[in-house]
Each structure stands twice: as structure tokens, then as C-alpha cells.
PQR file with spaces between the fields and no chain letter, atoms N, CA, C, O and H, PARSE charges and radii, in Angstrom:
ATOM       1  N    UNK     1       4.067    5.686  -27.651 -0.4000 1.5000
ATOM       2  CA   UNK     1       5.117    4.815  -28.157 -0.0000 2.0000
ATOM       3  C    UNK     1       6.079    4.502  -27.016  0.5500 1.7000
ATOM       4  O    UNK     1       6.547    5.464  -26.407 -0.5500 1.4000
ATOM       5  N    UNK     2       6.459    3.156  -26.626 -0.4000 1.5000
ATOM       6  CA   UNK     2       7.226    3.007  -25.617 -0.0000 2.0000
ATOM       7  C    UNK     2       8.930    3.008  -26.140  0.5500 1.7000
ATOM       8  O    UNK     2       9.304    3.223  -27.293 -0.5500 1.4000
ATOM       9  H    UNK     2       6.079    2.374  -27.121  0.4000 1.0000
ATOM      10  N    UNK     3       9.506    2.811  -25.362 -0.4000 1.5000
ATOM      11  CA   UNK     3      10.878    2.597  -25.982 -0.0000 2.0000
ATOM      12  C    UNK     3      11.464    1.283  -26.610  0.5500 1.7000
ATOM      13  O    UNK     3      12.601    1.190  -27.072 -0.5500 1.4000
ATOM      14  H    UNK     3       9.201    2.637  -24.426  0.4000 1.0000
ATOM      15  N    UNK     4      10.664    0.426  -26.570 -0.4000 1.5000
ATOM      16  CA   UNK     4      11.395   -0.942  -27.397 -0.0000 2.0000
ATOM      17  C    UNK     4      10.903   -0.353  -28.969  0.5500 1.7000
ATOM      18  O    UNK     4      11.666   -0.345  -29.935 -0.5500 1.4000
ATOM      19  H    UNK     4       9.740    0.502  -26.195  0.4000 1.0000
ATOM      20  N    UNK     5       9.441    0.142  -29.007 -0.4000 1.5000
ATOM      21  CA   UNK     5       8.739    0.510  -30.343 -0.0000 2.0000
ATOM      22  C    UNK     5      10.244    1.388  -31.015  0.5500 1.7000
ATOM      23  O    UNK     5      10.927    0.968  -31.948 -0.5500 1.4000
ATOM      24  H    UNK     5       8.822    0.136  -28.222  0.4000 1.0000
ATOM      25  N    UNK     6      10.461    2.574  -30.299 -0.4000 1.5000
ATOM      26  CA   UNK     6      11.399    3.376  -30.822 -0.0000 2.0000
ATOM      27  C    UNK     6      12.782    3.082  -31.108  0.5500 1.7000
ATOM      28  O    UNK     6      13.388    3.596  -32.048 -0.5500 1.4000
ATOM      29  H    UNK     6       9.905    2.915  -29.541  0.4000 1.0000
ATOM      30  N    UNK     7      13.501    1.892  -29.941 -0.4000 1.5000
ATOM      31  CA   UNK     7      14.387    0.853  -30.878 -0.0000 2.0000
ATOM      32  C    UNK     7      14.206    0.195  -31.908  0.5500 1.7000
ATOM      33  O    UNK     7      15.160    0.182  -32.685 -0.5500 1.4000
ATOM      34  H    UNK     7      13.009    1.474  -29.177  0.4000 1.0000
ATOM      35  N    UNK     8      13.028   -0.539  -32.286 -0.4000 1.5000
ATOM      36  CA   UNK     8      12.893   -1.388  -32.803 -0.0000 2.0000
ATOM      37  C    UNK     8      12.977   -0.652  -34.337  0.5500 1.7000
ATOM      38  O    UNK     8      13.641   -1.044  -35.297 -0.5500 1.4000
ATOM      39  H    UNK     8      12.252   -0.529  -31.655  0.4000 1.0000
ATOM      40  N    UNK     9      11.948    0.729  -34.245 -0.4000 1.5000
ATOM      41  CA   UNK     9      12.295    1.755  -35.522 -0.0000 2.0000
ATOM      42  C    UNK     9      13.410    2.317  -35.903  0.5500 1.7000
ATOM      43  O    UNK     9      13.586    2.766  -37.036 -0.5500 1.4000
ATOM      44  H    UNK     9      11.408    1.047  -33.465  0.4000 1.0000
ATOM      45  N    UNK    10      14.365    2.337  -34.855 -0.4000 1.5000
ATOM      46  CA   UNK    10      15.795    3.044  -35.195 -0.0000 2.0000
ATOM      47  C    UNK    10      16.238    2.000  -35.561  0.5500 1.7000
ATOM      48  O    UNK    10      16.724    2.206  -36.673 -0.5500 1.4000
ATOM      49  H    UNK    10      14.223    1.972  -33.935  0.4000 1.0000
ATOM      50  N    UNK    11      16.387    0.782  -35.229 -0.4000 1.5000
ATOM      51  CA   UNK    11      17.161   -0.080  -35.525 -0.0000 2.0000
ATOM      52  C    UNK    11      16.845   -0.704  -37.168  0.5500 1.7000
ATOM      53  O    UNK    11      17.670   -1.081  -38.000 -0.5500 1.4000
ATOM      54  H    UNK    11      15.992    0.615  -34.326  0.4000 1.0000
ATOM      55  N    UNK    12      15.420   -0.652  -37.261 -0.4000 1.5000
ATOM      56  CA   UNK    12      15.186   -1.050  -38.588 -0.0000 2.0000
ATOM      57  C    UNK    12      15.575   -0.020  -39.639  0.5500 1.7000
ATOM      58  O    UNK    12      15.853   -0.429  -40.767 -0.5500 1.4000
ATOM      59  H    UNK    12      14.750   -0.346  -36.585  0.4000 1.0000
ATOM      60  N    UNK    13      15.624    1.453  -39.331 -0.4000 1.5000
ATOM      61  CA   UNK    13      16.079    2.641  -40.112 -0.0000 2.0000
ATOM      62  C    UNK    13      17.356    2.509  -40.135  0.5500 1.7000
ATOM      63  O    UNK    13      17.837    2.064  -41.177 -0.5500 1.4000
ATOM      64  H    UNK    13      15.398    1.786  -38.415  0.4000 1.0000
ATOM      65  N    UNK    14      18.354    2.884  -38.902 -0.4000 1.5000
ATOM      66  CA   UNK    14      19.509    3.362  -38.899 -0.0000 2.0000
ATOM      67  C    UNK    14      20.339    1.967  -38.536  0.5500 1.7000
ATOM      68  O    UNK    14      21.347    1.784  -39.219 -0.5500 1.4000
ATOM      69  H    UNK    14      17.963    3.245  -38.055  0.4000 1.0000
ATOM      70  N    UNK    15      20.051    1.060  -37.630 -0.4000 1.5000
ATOM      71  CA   UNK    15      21.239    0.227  -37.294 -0.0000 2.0000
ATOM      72  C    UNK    15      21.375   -0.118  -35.907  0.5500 1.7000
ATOM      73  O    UNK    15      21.088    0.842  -35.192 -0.5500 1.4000
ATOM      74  H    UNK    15      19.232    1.209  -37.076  0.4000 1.0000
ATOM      75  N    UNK    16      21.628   -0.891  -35.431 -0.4000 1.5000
ATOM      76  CA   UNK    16      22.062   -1.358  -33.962 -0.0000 2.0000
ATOM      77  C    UNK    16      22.546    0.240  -33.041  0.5500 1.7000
ATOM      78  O    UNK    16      21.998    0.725  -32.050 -0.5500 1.4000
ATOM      79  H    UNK    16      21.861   -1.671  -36.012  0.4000 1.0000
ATOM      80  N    UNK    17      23.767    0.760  -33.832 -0.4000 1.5000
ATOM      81  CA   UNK    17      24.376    1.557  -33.245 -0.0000 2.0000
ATOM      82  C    UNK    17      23.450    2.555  -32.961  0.5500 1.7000
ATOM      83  O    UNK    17      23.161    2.801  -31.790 -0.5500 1.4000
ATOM      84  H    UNK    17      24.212    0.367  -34.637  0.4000 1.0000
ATOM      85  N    UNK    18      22.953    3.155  -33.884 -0.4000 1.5000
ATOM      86  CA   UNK    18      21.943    4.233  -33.771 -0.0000 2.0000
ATOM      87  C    UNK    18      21.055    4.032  -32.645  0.5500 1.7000
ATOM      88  O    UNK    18      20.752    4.845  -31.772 -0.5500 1.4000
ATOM      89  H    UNK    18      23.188    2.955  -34.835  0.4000 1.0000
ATOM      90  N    UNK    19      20.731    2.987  -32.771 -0.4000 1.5000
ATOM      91  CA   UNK    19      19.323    2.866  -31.986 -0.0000 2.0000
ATOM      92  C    UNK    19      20.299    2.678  -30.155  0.5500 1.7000
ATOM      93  O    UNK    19      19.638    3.264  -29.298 -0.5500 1.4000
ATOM      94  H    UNK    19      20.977    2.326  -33.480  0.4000 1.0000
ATOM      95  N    UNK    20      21.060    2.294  -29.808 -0.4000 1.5000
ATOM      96  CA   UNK    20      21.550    1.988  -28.912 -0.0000 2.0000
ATOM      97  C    UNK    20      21.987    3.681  -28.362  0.5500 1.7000
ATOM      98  O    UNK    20      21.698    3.923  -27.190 -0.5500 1.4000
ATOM      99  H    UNK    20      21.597    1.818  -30.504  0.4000 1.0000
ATOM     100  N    UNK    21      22.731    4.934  -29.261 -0.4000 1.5000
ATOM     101  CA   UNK    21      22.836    6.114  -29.184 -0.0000 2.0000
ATOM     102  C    UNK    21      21.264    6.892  -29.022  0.5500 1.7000
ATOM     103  O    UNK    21      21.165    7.950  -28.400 -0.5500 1.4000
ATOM     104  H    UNK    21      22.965    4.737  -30.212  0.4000 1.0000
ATOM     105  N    UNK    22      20.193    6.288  -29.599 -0.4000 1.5000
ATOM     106  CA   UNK    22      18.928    7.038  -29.393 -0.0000 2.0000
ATOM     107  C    UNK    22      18.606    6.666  -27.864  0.5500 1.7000
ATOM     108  O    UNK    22      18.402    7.612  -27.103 -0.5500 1.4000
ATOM     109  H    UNK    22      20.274    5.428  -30.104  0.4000 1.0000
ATOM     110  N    UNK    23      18.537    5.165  -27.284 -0.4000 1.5000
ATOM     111  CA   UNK    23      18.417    5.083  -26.142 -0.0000 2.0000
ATOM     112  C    UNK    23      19.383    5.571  -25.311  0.5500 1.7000
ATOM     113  O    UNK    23      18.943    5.930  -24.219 -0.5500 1.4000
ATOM     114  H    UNK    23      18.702    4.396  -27.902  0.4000 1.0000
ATOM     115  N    UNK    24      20.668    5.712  -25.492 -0.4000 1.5000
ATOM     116  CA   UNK    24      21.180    6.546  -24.144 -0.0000 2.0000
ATOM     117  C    UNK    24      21.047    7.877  -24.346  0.5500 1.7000
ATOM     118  O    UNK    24      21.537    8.621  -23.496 -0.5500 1.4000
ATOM     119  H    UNK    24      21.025    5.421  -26.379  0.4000 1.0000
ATOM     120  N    UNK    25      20.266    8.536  -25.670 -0.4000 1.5000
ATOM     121  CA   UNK    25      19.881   10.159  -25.667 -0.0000 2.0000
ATOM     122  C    UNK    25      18.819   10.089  -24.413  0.5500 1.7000
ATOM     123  O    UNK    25      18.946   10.752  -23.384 -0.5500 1.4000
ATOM     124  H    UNK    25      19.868    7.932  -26.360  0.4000 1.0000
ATOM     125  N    UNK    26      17.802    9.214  -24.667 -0.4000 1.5000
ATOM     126  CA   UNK    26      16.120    9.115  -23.759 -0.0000 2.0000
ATOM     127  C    UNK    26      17.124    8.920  -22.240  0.5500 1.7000
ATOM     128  O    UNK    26      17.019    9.806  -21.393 -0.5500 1.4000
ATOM     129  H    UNK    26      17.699    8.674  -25.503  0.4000 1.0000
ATOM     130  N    UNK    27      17.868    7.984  -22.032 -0.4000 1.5000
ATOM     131  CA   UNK    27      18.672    8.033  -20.534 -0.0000 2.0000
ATOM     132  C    UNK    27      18.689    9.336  -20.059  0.5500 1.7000
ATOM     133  O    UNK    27      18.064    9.708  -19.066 -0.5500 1.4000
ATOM     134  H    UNK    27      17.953    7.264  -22.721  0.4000 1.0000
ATOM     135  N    UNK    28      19.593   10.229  -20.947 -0.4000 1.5000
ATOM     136  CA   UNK    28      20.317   11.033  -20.762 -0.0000 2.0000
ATOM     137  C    UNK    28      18.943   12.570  -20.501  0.5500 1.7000
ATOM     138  O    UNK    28      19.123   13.618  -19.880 -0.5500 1.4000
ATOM     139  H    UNK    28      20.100    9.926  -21.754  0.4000 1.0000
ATOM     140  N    UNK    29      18.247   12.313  -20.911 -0.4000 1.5000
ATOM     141  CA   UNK    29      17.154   13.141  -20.896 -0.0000 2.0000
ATOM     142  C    UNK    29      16.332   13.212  -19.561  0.5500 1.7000
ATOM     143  O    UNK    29      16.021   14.015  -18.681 -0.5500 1.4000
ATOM     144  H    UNK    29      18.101   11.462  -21.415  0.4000 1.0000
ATOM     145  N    UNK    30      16.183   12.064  -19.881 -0.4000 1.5000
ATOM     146  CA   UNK    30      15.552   11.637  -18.044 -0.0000 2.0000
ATOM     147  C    UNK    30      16.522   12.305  -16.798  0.5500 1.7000
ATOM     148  O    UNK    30      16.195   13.337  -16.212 -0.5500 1.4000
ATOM     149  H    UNK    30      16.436   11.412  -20.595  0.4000 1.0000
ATOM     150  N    UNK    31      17.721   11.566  -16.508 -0.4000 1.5000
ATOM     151  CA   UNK    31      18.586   12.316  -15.504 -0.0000 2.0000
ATOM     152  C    UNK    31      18.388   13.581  -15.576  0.5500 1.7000
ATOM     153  O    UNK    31      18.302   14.161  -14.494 -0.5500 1.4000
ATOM     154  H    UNK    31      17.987   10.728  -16.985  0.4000 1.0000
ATOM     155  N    UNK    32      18.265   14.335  -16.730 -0.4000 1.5000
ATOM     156  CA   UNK    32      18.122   15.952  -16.761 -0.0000 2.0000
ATOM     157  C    UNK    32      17.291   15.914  -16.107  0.5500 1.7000
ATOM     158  O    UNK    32      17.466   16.171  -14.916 -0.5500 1.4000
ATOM     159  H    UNK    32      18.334   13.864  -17.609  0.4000 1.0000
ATOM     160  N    UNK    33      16.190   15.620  -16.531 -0.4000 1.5000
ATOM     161  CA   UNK    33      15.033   16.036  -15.881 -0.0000 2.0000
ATOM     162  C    UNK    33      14.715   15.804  -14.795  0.5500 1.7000
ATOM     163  O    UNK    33      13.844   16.492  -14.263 -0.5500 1.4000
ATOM     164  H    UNK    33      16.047   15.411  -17.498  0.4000 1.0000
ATOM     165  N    UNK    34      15.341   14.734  -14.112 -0.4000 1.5000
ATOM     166  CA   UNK    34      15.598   14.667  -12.540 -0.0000 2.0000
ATOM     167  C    UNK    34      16.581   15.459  -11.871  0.5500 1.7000
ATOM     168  O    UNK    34      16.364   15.939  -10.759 -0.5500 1.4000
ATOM     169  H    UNK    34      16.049   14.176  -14.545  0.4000 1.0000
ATOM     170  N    UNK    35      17.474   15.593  -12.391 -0.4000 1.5000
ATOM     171  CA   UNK    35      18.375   16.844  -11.600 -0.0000 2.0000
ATOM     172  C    UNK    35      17.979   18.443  -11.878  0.5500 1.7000
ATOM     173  O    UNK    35      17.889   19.375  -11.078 -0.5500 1.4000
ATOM     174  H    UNK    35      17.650   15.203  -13.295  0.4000 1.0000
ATOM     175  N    UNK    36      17.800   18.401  -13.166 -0.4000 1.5000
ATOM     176  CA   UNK    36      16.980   20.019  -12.733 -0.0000 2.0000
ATOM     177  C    UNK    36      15.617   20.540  -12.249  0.5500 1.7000
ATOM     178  O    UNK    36      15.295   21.608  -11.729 -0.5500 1.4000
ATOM     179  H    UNK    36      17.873   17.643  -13.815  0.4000 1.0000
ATOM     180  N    UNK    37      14.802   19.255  -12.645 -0.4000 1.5000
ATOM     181  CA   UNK    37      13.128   19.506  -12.097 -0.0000 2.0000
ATOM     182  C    UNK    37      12.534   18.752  -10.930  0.5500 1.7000
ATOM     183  O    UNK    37      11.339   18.784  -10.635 -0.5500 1.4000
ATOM     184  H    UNK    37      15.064   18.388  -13.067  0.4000 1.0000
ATOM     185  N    UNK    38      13.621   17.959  -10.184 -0.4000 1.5000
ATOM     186  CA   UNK    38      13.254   17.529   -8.776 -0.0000 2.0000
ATOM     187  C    UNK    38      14.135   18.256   -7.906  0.5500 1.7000
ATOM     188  O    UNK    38      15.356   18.294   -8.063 -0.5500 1.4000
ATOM     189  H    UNK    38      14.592   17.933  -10.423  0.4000 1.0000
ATOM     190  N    UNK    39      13.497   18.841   -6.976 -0.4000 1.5000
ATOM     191  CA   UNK    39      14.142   19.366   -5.726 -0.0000 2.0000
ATOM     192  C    UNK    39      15.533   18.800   -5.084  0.5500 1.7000
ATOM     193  O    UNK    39      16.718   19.111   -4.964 -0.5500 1.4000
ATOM     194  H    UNK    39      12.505   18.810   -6.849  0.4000 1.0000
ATOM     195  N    UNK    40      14.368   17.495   -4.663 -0.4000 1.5000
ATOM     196  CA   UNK    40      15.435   16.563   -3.770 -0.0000 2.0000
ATOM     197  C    UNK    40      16.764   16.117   -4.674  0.5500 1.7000
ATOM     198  O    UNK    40      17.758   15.585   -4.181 -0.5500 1.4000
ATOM     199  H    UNK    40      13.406   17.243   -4.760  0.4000 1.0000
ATOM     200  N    UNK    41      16.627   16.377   -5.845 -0.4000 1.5000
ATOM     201  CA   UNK    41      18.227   16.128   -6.387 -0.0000 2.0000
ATOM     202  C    UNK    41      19.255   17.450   -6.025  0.5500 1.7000
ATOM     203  O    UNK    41      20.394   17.343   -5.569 -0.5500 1.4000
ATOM     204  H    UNK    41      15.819   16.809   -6.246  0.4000 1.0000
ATOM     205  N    UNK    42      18.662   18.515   -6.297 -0.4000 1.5000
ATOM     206  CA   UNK    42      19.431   19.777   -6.512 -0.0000 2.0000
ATOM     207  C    UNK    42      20.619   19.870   -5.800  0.5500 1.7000
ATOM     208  O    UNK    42      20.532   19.092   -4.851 -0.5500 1.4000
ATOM     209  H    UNK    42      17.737   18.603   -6.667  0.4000 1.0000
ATOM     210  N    UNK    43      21.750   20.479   -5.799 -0.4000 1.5000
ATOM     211  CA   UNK    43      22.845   20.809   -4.878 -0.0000 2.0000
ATOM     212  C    UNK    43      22.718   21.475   -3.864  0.5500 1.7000
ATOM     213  O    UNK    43      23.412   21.093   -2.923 -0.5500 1.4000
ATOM     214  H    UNK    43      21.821   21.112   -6.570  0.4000 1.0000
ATOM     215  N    UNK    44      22.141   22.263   -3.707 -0.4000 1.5000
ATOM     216  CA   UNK    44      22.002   23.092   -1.862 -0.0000 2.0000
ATOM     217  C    UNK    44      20.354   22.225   -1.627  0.5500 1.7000
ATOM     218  O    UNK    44      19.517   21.727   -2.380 -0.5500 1.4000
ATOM     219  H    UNK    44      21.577   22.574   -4.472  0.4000 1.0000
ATOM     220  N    UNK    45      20.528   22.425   -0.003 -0.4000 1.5000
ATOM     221  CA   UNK    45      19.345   21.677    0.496 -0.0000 2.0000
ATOM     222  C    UNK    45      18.561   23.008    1.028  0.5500 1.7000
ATOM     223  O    UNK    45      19.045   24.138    0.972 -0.5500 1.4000
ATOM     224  H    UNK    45      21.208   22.829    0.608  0.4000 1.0000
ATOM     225  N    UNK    46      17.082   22.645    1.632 -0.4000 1.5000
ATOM     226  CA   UNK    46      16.943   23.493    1.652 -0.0000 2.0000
ATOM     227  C    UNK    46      16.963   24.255    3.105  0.5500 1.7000
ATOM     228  O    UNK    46      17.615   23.692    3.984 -0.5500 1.4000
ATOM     229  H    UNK    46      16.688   21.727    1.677  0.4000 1.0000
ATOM     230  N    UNK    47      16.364   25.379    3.407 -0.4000 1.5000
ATOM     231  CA   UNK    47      17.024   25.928    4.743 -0.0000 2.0000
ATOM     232  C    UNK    47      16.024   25.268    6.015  0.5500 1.7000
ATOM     233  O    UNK    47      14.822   25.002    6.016 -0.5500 1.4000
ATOM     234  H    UNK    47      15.834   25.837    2.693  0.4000 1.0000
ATOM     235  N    UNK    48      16.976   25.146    6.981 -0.4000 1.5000
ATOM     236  CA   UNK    48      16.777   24.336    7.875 -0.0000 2.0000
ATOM     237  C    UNK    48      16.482   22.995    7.740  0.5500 1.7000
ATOM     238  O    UNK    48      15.806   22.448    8.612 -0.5500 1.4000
ATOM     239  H    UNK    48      17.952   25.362    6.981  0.4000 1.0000
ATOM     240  N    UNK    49      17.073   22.092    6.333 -0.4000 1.5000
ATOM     241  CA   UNK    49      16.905   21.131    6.765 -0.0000 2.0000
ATOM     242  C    UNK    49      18.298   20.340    7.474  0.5500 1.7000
ATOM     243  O    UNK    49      19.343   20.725    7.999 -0.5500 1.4000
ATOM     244  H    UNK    49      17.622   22.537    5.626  0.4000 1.0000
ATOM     245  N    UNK    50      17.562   18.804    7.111 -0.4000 1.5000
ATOM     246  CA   UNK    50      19.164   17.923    8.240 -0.0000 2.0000
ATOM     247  C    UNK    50      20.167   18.022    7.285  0.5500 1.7000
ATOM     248  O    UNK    50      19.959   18.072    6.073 -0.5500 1.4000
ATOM     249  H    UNK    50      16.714   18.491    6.684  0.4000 1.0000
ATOM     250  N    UNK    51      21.374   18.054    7.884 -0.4000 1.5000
ATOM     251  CA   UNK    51      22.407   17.814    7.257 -0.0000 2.0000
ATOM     252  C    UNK    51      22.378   16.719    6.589  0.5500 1.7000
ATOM     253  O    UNK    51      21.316   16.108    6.712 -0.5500 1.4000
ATOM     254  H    UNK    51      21.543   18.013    8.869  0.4000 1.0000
ATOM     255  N    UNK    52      23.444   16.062    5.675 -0.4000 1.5000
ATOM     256  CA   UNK    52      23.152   15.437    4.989 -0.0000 2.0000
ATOM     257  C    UNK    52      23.609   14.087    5.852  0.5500 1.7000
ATOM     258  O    UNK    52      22.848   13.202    6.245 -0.5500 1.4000
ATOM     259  H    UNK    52      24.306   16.559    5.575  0.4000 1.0000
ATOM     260  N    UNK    53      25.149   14.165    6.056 -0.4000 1.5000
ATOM     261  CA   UNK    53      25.412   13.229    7.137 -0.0000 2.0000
ATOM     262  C    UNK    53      24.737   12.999    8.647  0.5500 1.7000
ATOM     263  O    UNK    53      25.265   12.284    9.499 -0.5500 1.4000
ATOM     264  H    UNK    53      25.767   14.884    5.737  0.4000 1.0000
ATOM     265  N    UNK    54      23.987   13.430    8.763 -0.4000 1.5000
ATOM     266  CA   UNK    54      22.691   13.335   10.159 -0.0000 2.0000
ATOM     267  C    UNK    54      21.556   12.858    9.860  0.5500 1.7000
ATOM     268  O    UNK    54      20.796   13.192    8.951 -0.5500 1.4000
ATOM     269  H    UNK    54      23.558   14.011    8.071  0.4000 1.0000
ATOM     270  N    UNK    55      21.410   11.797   10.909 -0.4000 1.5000
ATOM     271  CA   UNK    55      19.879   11.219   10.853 -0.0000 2.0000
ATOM     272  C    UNK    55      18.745   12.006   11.415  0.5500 1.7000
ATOM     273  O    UNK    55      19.099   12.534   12.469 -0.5500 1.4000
ATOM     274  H    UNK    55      22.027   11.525   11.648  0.4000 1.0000
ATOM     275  N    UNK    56      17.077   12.371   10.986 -0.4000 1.5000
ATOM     276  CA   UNK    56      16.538   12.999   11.537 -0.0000 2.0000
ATOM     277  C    UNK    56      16.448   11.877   13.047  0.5500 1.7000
ATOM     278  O    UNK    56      16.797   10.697   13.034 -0.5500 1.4000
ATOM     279  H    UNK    56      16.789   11.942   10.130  0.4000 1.0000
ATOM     280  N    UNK    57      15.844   12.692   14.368 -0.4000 1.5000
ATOM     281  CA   UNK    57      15.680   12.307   15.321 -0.0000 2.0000
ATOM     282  C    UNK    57      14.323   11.449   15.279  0.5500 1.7000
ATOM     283  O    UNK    57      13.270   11.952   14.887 -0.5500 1.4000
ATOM     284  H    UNK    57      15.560   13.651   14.379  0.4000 1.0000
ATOM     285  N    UNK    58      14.436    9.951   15.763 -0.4000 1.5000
ATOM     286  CA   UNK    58      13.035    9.070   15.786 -0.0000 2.0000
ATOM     287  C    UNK    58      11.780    9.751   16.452  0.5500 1.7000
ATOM     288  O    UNK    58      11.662   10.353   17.519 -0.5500 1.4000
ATOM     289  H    UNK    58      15.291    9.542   16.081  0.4000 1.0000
ATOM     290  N    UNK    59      10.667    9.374   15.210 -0.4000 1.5000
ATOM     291  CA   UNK    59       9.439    9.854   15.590 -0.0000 2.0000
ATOM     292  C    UNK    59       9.070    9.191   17.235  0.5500 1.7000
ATOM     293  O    UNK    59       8.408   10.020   17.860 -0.5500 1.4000
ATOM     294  H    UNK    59      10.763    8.885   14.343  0.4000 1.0000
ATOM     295  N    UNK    60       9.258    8.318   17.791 -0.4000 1.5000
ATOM     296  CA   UNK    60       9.222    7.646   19.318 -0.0000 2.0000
ATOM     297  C    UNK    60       9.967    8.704   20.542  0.5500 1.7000
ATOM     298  O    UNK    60       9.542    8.849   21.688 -0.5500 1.4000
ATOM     299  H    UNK    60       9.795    7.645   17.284  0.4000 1.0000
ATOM     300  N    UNK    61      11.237    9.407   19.913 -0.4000 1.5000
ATOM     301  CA   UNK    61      11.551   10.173   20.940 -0.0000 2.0000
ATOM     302  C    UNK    61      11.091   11.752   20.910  0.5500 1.7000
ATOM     303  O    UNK    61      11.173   12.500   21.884 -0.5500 1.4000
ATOM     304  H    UNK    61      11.582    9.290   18.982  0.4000 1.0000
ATOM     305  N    UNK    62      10.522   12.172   19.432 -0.4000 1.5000
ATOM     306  CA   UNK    62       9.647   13.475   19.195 -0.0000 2.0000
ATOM     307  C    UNK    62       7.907   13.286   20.145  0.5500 1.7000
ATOM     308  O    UNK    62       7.368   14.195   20.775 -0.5500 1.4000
ATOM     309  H    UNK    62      10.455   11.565   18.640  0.4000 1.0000
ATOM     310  N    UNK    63       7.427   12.037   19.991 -0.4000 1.5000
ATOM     311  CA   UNK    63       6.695   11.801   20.804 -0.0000 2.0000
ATOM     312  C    UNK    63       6.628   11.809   22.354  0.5500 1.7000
ATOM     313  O    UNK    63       5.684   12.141   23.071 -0.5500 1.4000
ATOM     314  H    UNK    63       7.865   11.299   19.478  0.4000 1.0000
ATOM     315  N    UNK    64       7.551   11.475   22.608 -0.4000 1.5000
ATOM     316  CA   UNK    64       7.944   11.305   24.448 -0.0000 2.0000
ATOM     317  C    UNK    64       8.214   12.753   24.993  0.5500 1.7000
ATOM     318  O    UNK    64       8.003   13.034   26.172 -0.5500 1.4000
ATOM     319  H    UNK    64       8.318   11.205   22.025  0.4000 1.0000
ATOM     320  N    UNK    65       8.680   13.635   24.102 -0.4000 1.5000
ATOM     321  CA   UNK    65       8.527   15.281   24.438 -0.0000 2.0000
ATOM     322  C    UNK    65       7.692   15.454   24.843  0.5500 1.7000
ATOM     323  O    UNK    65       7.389   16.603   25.166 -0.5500 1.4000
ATOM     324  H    UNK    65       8.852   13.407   23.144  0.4000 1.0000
């Protein structure tokens, strides 16, 4: 079931409002699941990597080493 299907059912059950509160629940679910089950979101990085404000150094001058 995609998400227009699941508006389209809330909205015919409950109402505009509802269905507009069911889609920012599914929003709101997603971000979770990107901030707690992807790495690259998390708050500490991990060890030894770049700072955040630092660019890694170009693959052209890792080469010329």
C-alpha cells in the first residue's frame, strides 16, 4: 500500500485532518529511522574520522605521494 492509498483511506474514514496527521506520523517515522538506524546521521562521528568542518585531502594529491 503506498501512501496516497493510505490518505485516500483516512481521508474517506476520518477526514482531511486525520489523514494529513497520519501522514506527518509516516514523516515522523521515517526521520526516526534515519537518525537512529543510519550511522552517518548519529551525533559522534566515528574515530578517526574528518572533522566535520574539514575537507578530506584530494584523491590527485593522495596519489602524487
Amino acid at each position: 500500500m503506498n501512501l496516497q492509498a493510505l490518505a485516500g483511506l483516512v481521508v474517506a474514514m476520518a477526514g482531511y485532518s486525520a489523514a494529513f496527521l497520519t501522514l506527518g506520523a509516516v514523516a515522523a517515522a521515517g526521520v526516526a529511522v534515519c537518525r537512529f538506524a543510519l550511522p552517518e546521521t548519529g551525533r559522534r562521528s566515528a574515530p578517526g574520522a574528518t572533522p566535520r568542518k574539514q575537507t578530506a585531502p584530494l584523491a590527485s594529491g593522495i596519489a602524487a605521494e
